[in-house]
C-alpha positions as CSV (number, residue, x, y, z in Angstrom):
1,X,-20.2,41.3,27.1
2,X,-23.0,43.4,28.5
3,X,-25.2,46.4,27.7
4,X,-25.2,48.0,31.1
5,X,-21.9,49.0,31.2
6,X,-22.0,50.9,27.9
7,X,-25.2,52.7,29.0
8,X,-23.9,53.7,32.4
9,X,-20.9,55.4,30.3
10,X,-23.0,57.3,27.7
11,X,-25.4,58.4,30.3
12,X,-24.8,58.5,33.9
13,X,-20.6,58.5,34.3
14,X,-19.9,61.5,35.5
15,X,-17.3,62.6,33.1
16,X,-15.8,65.9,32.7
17,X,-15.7,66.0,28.5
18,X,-16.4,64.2,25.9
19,X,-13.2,62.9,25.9
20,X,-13.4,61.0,28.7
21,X,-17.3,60.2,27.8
22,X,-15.9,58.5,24.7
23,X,-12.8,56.9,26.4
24,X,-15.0,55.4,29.0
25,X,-17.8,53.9,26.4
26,X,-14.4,52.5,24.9
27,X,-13.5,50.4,28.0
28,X,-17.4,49.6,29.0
29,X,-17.5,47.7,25.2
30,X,-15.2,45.8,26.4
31,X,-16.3,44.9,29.9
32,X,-18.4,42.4,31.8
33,X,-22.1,43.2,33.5
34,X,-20.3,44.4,36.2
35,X,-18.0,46.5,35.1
36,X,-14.5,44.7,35.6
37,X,-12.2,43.1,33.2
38,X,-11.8,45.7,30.9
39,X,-8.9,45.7,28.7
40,X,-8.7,47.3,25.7
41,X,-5.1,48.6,24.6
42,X,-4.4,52.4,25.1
43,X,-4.0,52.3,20.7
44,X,-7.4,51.0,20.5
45,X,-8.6,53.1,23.0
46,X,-6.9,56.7,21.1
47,X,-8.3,54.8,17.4
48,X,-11.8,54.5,18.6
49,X,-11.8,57.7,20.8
50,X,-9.9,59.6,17.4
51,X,-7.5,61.1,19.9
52,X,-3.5,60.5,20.8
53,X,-2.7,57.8,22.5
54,X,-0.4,60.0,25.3
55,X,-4.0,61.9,26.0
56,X,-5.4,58.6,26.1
57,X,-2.9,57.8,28.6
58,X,-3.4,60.9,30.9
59,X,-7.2,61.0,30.7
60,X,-6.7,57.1,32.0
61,X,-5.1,58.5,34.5
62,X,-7.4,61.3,35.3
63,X,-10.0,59.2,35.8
64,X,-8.5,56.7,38.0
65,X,-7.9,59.3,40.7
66,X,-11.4,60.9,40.5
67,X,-13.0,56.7,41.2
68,X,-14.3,56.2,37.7
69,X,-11.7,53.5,36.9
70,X,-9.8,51.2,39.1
71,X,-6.6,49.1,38.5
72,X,-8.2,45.3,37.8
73,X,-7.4,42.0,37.5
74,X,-4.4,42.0,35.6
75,X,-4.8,38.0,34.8
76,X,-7.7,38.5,32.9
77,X,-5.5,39.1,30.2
78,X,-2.8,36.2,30.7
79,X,-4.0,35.0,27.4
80,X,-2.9,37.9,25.4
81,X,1.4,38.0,24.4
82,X,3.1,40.1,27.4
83,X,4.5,42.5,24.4
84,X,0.8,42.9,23.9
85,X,-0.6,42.8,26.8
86,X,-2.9,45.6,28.0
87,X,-3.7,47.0,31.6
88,X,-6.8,45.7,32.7
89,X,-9.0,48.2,34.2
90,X,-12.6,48.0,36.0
91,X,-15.3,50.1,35.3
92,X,-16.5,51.5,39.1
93,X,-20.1,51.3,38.4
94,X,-22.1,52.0,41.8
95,X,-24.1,49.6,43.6
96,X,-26.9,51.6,43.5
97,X,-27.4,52.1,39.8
98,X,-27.5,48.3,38.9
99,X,-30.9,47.9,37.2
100,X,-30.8,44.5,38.7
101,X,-27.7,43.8,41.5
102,X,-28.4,40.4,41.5
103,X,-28.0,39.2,38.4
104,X,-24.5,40.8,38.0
105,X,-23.8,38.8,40.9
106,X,-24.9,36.0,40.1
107,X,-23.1,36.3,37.1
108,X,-19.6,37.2,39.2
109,X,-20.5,34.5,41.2
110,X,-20.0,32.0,38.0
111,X,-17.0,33.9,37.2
112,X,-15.4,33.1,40.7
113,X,-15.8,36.4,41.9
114,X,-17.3,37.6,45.1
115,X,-20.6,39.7,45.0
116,X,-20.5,43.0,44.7
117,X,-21.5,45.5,47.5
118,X,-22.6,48.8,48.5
119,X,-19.0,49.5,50.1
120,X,-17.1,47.9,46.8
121,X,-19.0,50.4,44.4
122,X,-20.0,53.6,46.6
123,X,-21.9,56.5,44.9
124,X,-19.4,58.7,42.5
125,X,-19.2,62.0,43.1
126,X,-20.2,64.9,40.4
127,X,-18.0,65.4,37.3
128,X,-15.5,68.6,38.4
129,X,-17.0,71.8,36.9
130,X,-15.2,72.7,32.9
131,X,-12.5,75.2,32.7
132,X,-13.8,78.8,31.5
133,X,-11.8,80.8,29.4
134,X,-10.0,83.6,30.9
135,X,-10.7,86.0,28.5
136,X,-14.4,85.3,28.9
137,X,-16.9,88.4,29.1
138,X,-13.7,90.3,27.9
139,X,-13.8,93.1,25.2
140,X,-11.1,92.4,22.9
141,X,-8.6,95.0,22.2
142,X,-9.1,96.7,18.8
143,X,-5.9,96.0,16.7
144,X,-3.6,99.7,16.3
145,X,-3.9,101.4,13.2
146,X,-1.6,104.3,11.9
147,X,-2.6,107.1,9.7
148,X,-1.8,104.6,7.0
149,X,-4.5,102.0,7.8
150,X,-3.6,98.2,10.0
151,X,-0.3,98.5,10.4
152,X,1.5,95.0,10.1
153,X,2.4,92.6,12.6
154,X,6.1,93.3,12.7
155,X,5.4,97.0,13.4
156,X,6.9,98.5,9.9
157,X,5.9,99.8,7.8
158,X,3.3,97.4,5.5
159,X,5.4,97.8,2.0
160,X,8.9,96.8,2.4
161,X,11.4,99.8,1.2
162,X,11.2,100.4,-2.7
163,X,8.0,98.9,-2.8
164,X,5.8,101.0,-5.3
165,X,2.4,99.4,-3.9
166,X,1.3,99.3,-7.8
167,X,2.3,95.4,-8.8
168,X,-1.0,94.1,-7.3
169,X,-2.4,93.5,-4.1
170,X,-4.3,96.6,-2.3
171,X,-3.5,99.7,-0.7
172,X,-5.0,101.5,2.4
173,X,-5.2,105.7,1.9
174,X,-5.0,107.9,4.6
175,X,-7.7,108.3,7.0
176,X,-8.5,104.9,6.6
177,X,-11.8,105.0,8.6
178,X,-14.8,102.9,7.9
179,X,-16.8,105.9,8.3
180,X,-14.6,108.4,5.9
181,X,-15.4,108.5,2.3
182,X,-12.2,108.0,1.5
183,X,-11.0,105.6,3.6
184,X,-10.7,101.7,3.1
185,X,-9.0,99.6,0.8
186,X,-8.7,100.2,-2.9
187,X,-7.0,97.7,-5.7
188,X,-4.8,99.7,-7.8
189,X,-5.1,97.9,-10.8
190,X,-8.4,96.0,-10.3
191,X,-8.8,92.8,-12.4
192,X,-12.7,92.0,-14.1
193,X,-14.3,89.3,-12.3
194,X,-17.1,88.7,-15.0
195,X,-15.3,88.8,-18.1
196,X,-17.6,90.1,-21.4
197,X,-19.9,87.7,-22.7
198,X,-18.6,87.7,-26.0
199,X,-15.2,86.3,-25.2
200,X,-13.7,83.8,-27.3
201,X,-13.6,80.4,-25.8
202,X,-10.8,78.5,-27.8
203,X,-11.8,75.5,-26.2
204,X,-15.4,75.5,-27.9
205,X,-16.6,75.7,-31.3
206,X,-18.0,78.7,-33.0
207,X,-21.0,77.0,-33.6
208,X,-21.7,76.3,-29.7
209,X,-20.4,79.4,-28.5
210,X,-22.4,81.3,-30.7
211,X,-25.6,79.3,-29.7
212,X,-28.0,80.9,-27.4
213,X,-27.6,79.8,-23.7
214,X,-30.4,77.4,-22.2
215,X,-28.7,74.0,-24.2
216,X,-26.9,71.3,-23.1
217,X,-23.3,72.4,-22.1
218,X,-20.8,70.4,-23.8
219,X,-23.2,68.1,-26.4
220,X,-22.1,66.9,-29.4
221,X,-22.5,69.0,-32.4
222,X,-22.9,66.5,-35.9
223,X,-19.9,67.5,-37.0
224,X,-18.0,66.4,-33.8
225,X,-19.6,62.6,-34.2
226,X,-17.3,59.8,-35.7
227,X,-19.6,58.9,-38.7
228,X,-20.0,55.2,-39.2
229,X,-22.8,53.3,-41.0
230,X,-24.6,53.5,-38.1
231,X,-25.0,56.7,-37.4
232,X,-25.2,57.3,-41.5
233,X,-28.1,55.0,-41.1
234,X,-29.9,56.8,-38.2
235,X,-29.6,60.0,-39.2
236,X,-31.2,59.2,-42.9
237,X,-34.0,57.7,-40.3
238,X,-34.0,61.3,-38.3
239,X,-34.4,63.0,-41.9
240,X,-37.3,61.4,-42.8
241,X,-38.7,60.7,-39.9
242,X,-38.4,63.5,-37.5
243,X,-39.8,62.3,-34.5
244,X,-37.1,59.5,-34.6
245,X,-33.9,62.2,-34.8
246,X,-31.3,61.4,-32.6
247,X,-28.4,64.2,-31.7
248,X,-25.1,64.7,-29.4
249,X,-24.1,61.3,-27.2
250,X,-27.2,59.7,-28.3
251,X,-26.6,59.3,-32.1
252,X,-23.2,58.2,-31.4
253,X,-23.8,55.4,-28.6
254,X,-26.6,54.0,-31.2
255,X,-24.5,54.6,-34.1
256,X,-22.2,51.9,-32.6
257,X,-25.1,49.4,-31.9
258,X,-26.6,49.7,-35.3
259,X,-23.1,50.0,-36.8
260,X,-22.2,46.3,-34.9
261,X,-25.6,44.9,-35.9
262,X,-25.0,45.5,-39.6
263,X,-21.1,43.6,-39.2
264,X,-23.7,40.5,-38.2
265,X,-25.7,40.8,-40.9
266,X,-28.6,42.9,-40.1
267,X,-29.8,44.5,-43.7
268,X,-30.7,48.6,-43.3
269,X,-34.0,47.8,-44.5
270,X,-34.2,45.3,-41.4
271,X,-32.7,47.8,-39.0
272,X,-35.1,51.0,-40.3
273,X,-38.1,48.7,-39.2
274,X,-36.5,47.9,-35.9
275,X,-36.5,51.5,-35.7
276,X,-38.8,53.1,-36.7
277,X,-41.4,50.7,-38.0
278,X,-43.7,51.0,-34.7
279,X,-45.0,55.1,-34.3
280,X,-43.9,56.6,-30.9
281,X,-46.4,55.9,-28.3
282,X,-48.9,58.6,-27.5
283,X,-47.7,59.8,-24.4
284,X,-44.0,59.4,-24.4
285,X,-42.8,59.0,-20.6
286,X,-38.9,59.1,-21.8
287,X,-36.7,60.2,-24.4
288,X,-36.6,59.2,-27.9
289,X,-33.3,57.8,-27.5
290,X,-33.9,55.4,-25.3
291,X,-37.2,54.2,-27.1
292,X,-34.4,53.7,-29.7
293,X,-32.0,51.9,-27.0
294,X,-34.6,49.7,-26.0
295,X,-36.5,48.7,-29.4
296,X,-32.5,48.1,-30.7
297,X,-31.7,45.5,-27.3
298,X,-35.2,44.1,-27.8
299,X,-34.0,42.7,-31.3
300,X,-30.1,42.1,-30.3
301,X,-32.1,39.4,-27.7
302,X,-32.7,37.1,-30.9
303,X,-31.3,35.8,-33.7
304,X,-30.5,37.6,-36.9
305,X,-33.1,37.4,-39.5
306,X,-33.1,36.0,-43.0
307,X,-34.7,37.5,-45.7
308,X,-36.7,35.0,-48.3
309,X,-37.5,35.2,-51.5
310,X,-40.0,32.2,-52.9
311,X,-39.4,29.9,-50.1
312,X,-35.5,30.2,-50.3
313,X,-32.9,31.9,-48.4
314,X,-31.6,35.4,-50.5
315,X,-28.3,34.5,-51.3
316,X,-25.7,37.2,-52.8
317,X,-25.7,36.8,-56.0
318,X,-29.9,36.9,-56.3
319,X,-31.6,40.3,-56.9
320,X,-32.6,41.8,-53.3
321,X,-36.3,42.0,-53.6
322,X,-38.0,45.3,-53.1
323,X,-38.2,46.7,-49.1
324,X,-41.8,46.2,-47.9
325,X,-44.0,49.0,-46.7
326,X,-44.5,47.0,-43.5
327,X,-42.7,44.0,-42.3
328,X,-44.6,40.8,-41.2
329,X,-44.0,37.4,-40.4
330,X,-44.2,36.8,-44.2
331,X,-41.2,38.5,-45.2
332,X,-39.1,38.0,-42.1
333,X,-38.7,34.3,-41.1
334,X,-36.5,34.5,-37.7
335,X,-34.7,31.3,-36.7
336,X,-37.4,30.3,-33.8
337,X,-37.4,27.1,-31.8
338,X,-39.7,25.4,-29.8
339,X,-41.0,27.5,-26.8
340,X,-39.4,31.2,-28.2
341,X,-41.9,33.8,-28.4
342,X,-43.7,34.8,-31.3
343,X,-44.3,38.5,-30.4
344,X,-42.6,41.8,-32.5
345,X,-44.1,40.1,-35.7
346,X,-41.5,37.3,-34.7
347,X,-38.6,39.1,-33.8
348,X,-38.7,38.7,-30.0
349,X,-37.2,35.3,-29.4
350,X,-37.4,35.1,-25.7
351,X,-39.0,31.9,-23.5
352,X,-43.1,32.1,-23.5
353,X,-44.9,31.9,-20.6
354,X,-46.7,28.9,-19.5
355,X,-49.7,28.1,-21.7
356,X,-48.7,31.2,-24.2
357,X,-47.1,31.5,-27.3
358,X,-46.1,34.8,-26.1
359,X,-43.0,35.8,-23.2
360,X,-44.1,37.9,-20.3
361,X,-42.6,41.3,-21.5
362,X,-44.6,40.9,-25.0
363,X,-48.1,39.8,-22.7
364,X,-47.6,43.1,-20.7
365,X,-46.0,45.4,-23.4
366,X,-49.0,48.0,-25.4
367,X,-49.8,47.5,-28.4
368,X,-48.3,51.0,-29.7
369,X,-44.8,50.9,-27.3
C-alpha cells in the first residue's frame, strides 16, 4: 500500500492511548496513500494490537465518533466471502498534512475516485486529555492493627480457634511496633537456610565431596568412566606422558574414538603416535583435549595404515616387529592415490593443492602443532 498512512498513525493521529495508537497503525497497514479502503478484520486487528477483539470493537467505535475513522467503501471488499467479510474503514488523514496532495490524488484519480479536499479531510481536533486516578495525590490509609500486630482481612482473629501458632509459619508479639524492641515478626521454630558445609550429599561421591571447592562441579572422577580399550589406551599415554593426560568427559568422549579406531584396525602402537608422537606446541591456545580431538579426526580423514615388514604386508601369523621410536614414511605405508597429500609423515590423505604435493591445511599448519 503506502507509507504515509502508517506514519501519520505512529506520529501525528491524535490518539488517546496506545491502544488506539496501535489499532490505528493496524488499519493504516492496510490502507491506500490516502487513507481509504482499509479493511482488516476486527481478529486481526485484536492479534496484531494483542488486545480482545470486543475492545477492539469499542475502541473502533471510539474513534469513529471523535473523526479519526470513517465508515468506507464497503465494496472494496466484495472480493472477500460475506461470512468473512470485514467493515471497511477510511483512515481521515487531513488535507493539510499530505506531504504531497497531489500525488494521492492522482493516485485516487486512477482508482476512480474523486480528489480529495480541504472540506473532505478537515484538520482533527486534539486527542481528549487521559483519565487521572481518583486517588491521585492521595495518602493512603495505613491498614489497622490490634495489640496483636495486622489483624487479618476478615476481622478475627489471625489463628483460627485451637490454633497453637507453633506448627510453622510466624507470629506477631504484642506491641508489634517497628520501633519497639520487641515488636515484629518472629518464626517460632526457625528453619537453617545455609545448611553446614559438611553435610552429606548422597547424590555425590565421597571422593568429590570431600574435594576442595574451586573444581569442575559434576566431572567425572576415573572411577565413574566406562573403561574400554580406548580409554585403557589413553590413560597408559596420560601416565607416561603427562602433558597428554586426559580426565572427566574428555577421556571418555576420546576413549570411544580410539576405542572405534582400534575395531578398524588401527594398532596401539599406531594410535600412541597419532597421539602423542608430535610434542604440544609451545604456546598452547586450547585444551589438551582437543589437541587430542583434532590430531585423532586428522587421521580418521584417511585410510587405515598397514604396517610392513620386508616389503610385505604383516599378516597375523608373522612376529609383529618391534614399535619404532619415531614413525616415518618407512614404517607406515598409507594407502595414497594420485593427488592425496603427503603431509603427517603420510598420514593426511586429503586433496593437494594446485602445484603441491601437500593439502591446504598441511601448507598452513606449524611445524610443531
Amino acid at each position: 500500500m503506502s507509507l504515509w498512512p502508517i506514519l501519520w498513525a505512529l506520529k501525528s493521529a491524535p490518539v488517546a492511548d496506545a491502544e488506539e495508537r496501535l489499532i490505528l497503525v493496524t488499519l493504516a497497514e492496510r490502507a491506500w496513500a490516502d487513507g481509504s479502503d482499509a479493511l482488516p478484520s476486527k481478529k486481526t486487528i485484536a492479534k496484531v494490537a494483542m488486545i480482545d477483539p470486543k475492545t477492539v470493537q469499542r475502541r473502533l467505535r471510539t474513534m469513529e465518533k471523535r473523526g479519526l475513522i470513517a465508515l468506507g467503501d464497503q465494496s472494496a471488499a466484495a472480493h472477500i466471502p460475506e461470512h468473512f467479510r470485514p467493515t471497511v474503514y477510511d483512515l481521515m488523514i487531513p488535507y493539510s498534512w499530505f506531504p504531497d496532495i497531489d500525488q494521492a490524488n492522482e493516485e485516487r484519480t486512477r482508482r476512480g475516485k474523486p480528489p480529495l479536499t480541504p472540506a473532505d479531510r478537515p484538520d482533527l481536533a486534539d486527542a481528549p486529555p487521559r483519565k487521572q486516578r481518583a486517588d491521585k495525590g492521595k495518602r493512603r490509609k495505613p491498614a489497622p492493627q490490634t495489640e496483636g500486630g495486622t489483624t487479618s482481612p476478615q476481622g478475627g482473629d489471625s489463628e483460627p480457634p485451637g490454633h497453637s501458632g507453633q506448627e510453622g509459619g510466624s507470629t506477631s508479639p504484642g506491641g508489634g511496633v517497628y520501633k519497639s524492641r520487641t515488636g515484629g515478626l518472629q518464626d517460632p521454630q526457625p528453619s537453617p537456610t545455609n545448611p553446614p558445609r559438611d553435610t552429606p550429599r548422597p547424590s555425590v561421591p565421597n571422593e568429590a565431596a570431600a574435594a576442595k571447592d574451586g573444581g569442575t562441579d559434576g566431572a567425572q572422577l576415573p572411577s565413574q568412566i566406562s573403561r574400554n580399550p580406548g580409554v585403557d589406551l589413553l590413560s597408559a599415554i596420560g601416565a607416561e606422558k603427562p602433558e597428554f593426560l586426559l580426565t572427566g568427559k574428555t577421556l571418555r568422549d576420546q576413549g570411544l574414538v580410539v576405542a572405534g579406531m582400534l575395531l578398524e584396525g588401527w594398532t596401539p602402537e599406531q594410535l600412541r603416535q597419532v597421539v602423542a608422537g608430535r610434542p604440544l606446541p609451545d604456546q598452547i591456545t586450547t585444551t589438551v583435549g582437543a589437541i587430542v580431538s583434532g590430531r585423532l579426526r586428522q587421521a580418521l580423514s584417511g585410510p587405515v595404515p598397514e604396517v610392513v615388514q620386508g616389503g610385505r604386508p604383516l599378516f597375523p601369523e608373522d612376529k609383529p616387529t618391534p614399535t619404532p621410536d619415531a614413525w616415518t614414511a618407512a614404517t607406515v605405508a598409507p594407502r595414497k592415490r594420485v593427488g592425496e597429500c603427503e603431509g603427517d609423515d603420510g598420514l593426511c590423505g586429503r586433496p593437494t593443492e594446485p602445484g603441491s604435493n601437500l593439502c591446504w591445511t598441511c601448507a598452513k599448519q606449524p611445524a610443531n602443532v
